[in-house]
Structure formats: C-alpha cells, structure tokens
N, C-alpha and C positions, 0 to 999 in steps of 0.2 A: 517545602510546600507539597502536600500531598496533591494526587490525582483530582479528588473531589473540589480542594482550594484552589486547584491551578485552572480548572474552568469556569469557577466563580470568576478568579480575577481573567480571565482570558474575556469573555464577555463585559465584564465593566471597562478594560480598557479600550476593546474596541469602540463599546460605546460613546467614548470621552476621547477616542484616538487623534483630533487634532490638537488637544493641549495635552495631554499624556504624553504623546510621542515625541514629543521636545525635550521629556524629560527623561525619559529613557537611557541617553548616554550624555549626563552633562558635560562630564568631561570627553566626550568620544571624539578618539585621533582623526585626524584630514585623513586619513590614508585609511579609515575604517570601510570595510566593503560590505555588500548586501544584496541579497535578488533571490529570483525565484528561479529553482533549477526542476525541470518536468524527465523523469525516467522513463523512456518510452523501449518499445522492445517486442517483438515477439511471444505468442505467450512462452511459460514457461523459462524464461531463458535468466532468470535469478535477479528482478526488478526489486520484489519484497525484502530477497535477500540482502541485499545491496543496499535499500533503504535502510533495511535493520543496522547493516553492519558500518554504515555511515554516521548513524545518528549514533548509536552505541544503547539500543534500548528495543525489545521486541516490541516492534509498532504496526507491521503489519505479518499477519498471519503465513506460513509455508507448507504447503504441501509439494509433494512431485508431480501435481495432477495437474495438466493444463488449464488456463483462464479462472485460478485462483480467485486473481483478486478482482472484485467487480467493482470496486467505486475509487476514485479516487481520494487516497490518504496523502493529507498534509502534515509533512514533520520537519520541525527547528532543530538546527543545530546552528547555539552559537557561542563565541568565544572573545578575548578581550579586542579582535582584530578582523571578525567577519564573524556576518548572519547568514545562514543557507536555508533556504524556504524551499525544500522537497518535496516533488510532488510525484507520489506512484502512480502509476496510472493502470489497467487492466494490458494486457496483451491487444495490439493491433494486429488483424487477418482480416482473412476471407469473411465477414460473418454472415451467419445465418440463421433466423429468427431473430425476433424483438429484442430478447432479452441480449443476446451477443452482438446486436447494432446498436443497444442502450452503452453496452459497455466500450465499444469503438467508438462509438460519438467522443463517451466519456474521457477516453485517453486525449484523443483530438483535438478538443477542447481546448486544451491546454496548451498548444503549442507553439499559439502567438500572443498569448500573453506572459509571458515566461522571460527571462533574462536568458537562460541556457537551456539546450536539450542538450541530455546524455542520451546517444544511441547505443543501446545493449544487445549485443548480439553473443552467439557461443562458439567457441574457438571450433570444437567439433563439428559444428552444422551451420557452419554461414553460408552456405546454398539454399537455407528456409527458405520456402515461397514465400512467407509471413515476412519477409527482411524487405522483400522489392514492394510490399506493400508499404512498410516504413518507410523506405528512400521516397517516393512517390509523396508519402505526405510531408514530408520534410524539404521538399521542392517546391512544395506548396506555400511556404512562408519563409518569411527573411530571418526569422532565431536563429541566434551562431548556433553550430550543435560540435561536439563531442566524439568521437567513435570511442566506443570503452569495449574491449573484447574481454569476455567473461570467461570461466572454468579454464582458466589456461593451464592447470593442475591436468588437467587428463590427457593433453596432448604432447609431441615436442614441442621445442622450444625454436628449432627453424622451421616447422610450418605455421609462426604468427605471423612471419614479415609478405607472406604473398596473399594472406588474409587482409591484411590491414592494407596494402599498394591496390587491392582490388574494389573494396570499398572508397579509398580515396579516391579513386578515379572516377567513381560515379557520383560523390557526392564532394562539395568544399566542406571540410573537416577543418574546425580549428585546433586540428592535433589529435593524437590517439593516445591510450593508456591499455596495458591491459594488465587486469587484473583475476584474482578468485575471488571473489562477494564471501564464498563459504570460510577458505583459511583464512581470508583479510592480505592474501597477496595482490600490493601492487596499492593501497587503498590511500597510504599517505601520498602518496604519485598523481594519483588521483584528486584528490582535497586541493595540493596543491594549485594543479590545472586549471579547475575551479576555479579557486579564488582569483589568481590570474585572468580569469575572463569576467570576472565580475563587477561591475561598477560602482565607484565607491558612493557612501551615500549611508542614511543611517538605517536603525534597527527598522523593520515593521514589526516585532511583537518584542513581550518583555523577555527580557535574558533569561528565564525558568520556563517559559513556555517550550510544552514538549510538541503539540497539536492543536488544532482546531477543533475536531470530532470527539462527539458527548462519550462520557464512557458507557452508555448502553447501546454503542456501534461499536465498539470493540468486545463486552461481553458477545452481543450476537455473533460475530466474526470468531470469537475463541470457539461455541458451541459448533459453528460452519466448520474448522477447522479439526476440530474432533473426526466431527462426520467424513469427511473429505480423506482423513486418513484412517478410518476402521471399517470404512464403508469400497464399492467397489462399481465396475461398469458403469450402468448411468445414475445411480443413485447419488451422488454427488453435488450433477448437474442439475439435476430435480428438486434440492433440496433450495430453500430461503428460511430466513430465521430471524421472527424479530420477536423485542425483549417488552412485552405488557406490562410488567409492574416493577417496578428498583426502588426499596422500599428502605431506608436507611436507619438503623436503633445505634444513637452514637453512644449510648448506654452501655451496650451490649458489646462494640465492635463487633458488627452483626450485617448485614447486608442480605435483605431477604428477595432474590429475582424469578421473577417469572416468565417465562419465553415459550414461543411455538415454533415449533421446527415444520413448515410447510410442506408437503410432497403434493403428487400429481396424483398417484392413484394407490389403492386400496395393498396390492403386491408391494408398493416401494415404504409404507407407511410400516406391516409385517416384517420387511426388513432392518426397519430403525428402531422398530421394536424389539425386535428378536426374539429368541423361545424363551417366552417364561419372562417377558421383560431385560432380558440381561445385555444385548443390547447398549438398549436407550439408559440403563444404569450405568453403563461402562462409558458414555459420551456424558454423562453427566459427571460421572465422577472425575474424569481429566478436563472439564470444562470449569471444573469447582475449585482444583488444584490450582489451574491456570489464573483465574480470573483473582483467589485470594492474593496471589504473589501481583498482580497487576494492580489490582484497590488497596491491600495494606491491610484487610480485615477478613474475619470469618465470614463465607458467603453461605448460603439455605438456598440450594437452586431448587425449581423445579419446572420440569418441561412437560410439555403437551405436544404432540404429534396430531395437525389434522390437515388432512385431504384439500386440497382448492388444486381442481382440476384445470390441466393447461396453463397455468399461472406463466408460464413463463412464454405464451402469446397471449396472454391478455394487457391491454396499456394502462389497466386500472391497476389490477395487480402488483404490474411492475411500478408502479407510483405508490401504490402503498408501500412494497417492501424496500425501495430508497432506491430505484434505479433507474430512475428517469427524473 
C-alpha cells in the first residue's frame, strides 16, 4: 500500500473505528500489547532521531538546529505481538514568543494522555536548564515515564551511571536505557522496555498504518528541512512553509506541488533566494529529491517566497501555518 492508499484507508477506518477495530487482529494473542508512548526531551537532544530510528522509516525531519520539530508527529510501529503509537513532540524550555509557547503547549499536551513517557536527555549535557523544566512537567502528571539517555557514543562509558543515579533521584523512573538514536545503539533494550510497560489490549490503527498526518505536512516539513540545513542564524527560525496545491496525474506518475515558503522580512526572503535565484533552486531541488523517494513518484515542485511580516507573533498566522 503506498503513501497516497494508506491515508485513504487510514481515514475510512477511523471513520467506521468501532466495527473495524474488532476486526483488525481476529486472531490477536491475550498477551498482544498496545499504547501510546509520547518522546518528550529538550530541544535538540535527538527526539526525531529516535522516532525515526524506532519506527525504521524517515518520519520526522533532522537538522542540528534546535526546536526543529514544531508539531507533533504520530508514528505506528507494529508487529505480530505489540502496536506502539509514537508521539514526537517539539523540545520543552524556557519559551518565548507565541510561536515557541505554541510549540511547548504542543509537546505537553501530550503527557496525560499517553500510556508511556520516554525522557530524552544527552549523555553529554544533562545539566540543560531545558531538562529541570521536563522533570517539572513530568511531576505534573501520574504517566509512568522512562529515562532513555541518548549519544552515549561521545562519551565514557563510566560517566552513564552518575548520570542516570542523579536523574533517578529526582524523578520515579520505571527504569532507564541508554542508548545512540544515530548508530541504533542500545534500541532493541529499549523496544524491549516498552513493551514491558505497556498494557495489553488491541491495535488502535490497521497493521500498515505508518501515521496519521496528510502527506502535504510532510512535503512542507521536507522544504522546512532543506531550509534549516543550507540556511543559517535566524533564517531558519523565520521561515514556515505550507504546501497550496498537490495535484496528482496517476497517468503520468507525476505529482505536481505548489508551496510558499514564509519569511518575516524583505533581507530574510533575498536570502532564500540567493544571487541569481540559486538559492531557492538548490532547496527545491533536495526538497524534489526527498519528497520523490517519500510519494513513490516523479514530483514538478515549485516554490514561492513571500513576506508576512511578524508571523511568528501573530495568532492568526500561527493558526494558519498549523501551529496552534
């Protein structure tokens, strides 16, 4: 089932989801588990990564730039003996302005309706100020949570254990793992752990479901993602990106999209453009790359750059471009 079939049928079963779901695992074991597990973490501290590298599938976007991800991404991962319902969330801090209290809401959200929190933190830098503001919400609600200590590739191997004794002590942990999100050390330790805390109970979506989010939130996110890494300083931050037209020729295997990449002002818009347009042809063309291996067909992007000034303290703004 390709991308395009799997959210046709992902919408017709929710729709029909109390006689569908019966049917889902006819034969499904007593011992079969299921839940929703929410990745919460600091920014930057390798959420997406980890998403990715769990599910086995590029599902949400990486850069090395902090507060990547701004919405929350839901990814399935399931097998003949458990369903896991991932949920990434943006980086929790200090925030400030709208747009980065949209995306803290947004993580938050999530963390009393969930079956498990995984707390990500980084082997190198668990003195973040960004970490005591995790603990803090995570005290705030009864979710069993996780400690999963990430990049343990860059440091020793006896500076994990006074990391992890120190966290434990401020928060009830039901256990710790640590792993590298990047190599995939430590990952099946992890899954494991998981499923052990997770209650048993059937599917919520069909066995081939990869997400819930249309794929013209992921093409926007590949174009964000371009930007994020060719781009620099506040240019980044400035940018939003949504996708006007996804125009489909199954004639052709053709896919014809049209997107506007947002900025704030007149200087930042000259940068995404670059001299001579080369630029905004070099984010189109790894955003073209990207998106074909994601849809399964040949894509005809084309982007438009325009100005909406402040966007990112306006609340209309941020309700248009999906973040409130």
């Amino acid at each position: 089932m390709g991308h395009r079939e799997m959210q046709l049928y992902f919408k017709y079963s929710m729709l029909y989801a109390p006689c569908h779901l019966k049917n889902v695992r006819a034969e499904m074991q007593d011992d079969f588990k299921s839940g929703f597990v929410s990745i919460i973490g600091a920014p930057n501290v390798g959420k997406s990564t980890l998403l990715n590298r769990l599910i086995g599938e590029k599902i949400a976007i990486i850069s090395p730039k902090p507060q990547t991800t701004r919405n929350r991404i839901l990814a399935v991962k399931t097998t003949p003996k458990y369903q896991m319902v991932f949920l990434d969330t943006p980086g929790i801090h200090q925030a400030r302005g709208k747009l980065n209290l949209a995306m803290v809401r947004t993580a938050l959200a999530t963390l009393s309706t969930v079956d498990l929190i995984l707390f990500l933190l980084e082997a190198q830098s668990p003195g973040n100020q960004s970490n005591q503001t995790v603990l803090e919400a995570l005290q705030s609600v009864d979710t069993q949570s996780l400690l999963v200590v990430n990049k343990i590739d860059l440091v020793p191997e006896i500076s994990l254990s006074p990391v992890i004794d120190k966290f434990e002590s401020l928060h009830k942990f039901k256990g710790s793992v640590c792993i590298s999100a990047l190599h995939g050390l430590g990952i099946d330790d992890l899954l494991a752990k998981i499923v052990s805390l997770l209650p048993t109970g059937p599917a919520y979506y069909p066995e081939d479901t990869l997400t819930d989010l249309p794929e013209r939130f992921f093409c926007a996110e590949i174009i964000r993602e371009k930007i994020l890494n060719l781009t620099s300083e506040e240019i980044p931050y400035a940018v939003a990106v949504t996708v006007n037209s996804f125009k489909e020729d199954e004639q052709k295997n053709l896919i014809r999209i049209q997107a506007d990449i947002h900025v704030e002002r007149p200087s930042q818009k000259g940068i995404i453009i670059g001299k001579g347009g080369a630029m905004l042809r070099e984010i189109g063309k790894q955003a073209r790359l990207d998106m074909e291996k994601f849809l399964g067909a040949r894509v005809f992007l084309e982007l438009w750059v325009r100005i909406q000034k402040k966007w990112r303290k306006d609340p209309r703004a941020l309700k248009e471009f999906g973040y409130q």
